[in-house]
C-alpha angles and dihedrals in degrees: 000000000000116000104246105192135359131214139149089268099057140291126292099227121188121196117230104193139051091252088049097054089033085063097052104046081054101057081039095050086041091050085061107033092045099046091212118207093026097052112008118042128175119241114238111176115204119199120210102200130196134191126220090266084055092251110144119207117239121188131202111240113174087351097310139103128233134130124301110264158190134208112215126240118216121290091007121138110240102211081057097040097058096037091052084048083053091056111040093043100041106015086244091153089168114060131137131181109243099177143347096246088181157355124195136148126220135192139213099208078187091052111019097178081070093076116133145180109208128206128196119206124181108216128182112218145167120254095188090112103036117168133139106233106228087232081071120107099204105087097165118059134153132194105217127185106170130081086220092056087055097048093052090052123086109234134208091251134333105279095053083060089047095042086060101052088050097049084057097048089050093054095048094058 
């Protein structure tokens, strides 16, 4: 590919051979085949972690915060999946799922490929061991414990802050 033109909204890219231009009318032929976002999503498991002292780990992504996560690859098992996530981004060697809290699906109309079902997942772990590997890409995490610590923070959307204040709540009765 050669970039073709340059502006603030992106880049105008022209493909100058046959595998170039192969490779695009495929994701384009895929985007319309597929439907995505109204038949294929993709899984992202979110794991709502809480400590022994019923504090839950909440981590900053593009200035937000939300829950530490995983997008599945296909045919992977999600319970292993976001405990093995647990493990190699925060050393969190002992978690186990205690219940399925939600399950919702969102859509970029801008960026369909961006569809996602989301799955969160409350998990009790061990935070014996705490560290944050420096593979992962969550460099800003917090352990909150406190509905009034949820409630000053800016969440990704409106059900992670809820979520936590259920998980809490959950933990407290």
């Amino acid at each position: 590919m050669a970039v073709t033109r340059v502006e603030d909204g992106g880049l105008g890219l022209k493909f100058i051979n046959k595998t170039s231009r192969h490779l695009w009318q495929s994701v384009k032929r895929l985007r319309e085949e597929l439907q995505i976002g109204r038949e294929y999503f993709q899984v992202y498991v979110a794991a709502i972690a809480m400590n022994e002292d019923g504090k839950i780990l909440i981590v900053q992504e593009h200035g937000k915060w939300t829950f530490p996560g995983h997008y599945l690859i296909v045919g992977e098992e999600w319970r292993g999946a976001i405990t093995e996530m647990l493990k190699n981004d925060f050393s969190l060697t002992d978690a186990h799922v205690q219940r399925l809290c939600d399950m919702s699906s969102s859509r970029n109309h801008d960026l369909p490929e961006a569809a996602a079902m989301k799955l969160h997942v409350q998990l009790a772990v061990d935070d014996t061991d705490f560290a944050v590997s420096d593979s992962s890409s969550y460099r800003n995490h917090r352990w909150i414990s406190r509905r009034r610590d949820i409630e000053e923070l800016t969440f990704s959307d409106l059900l992670e802050r809820d979520l936590a204040i259920e998980a809490l709540d959950w933990f407290q009765t």
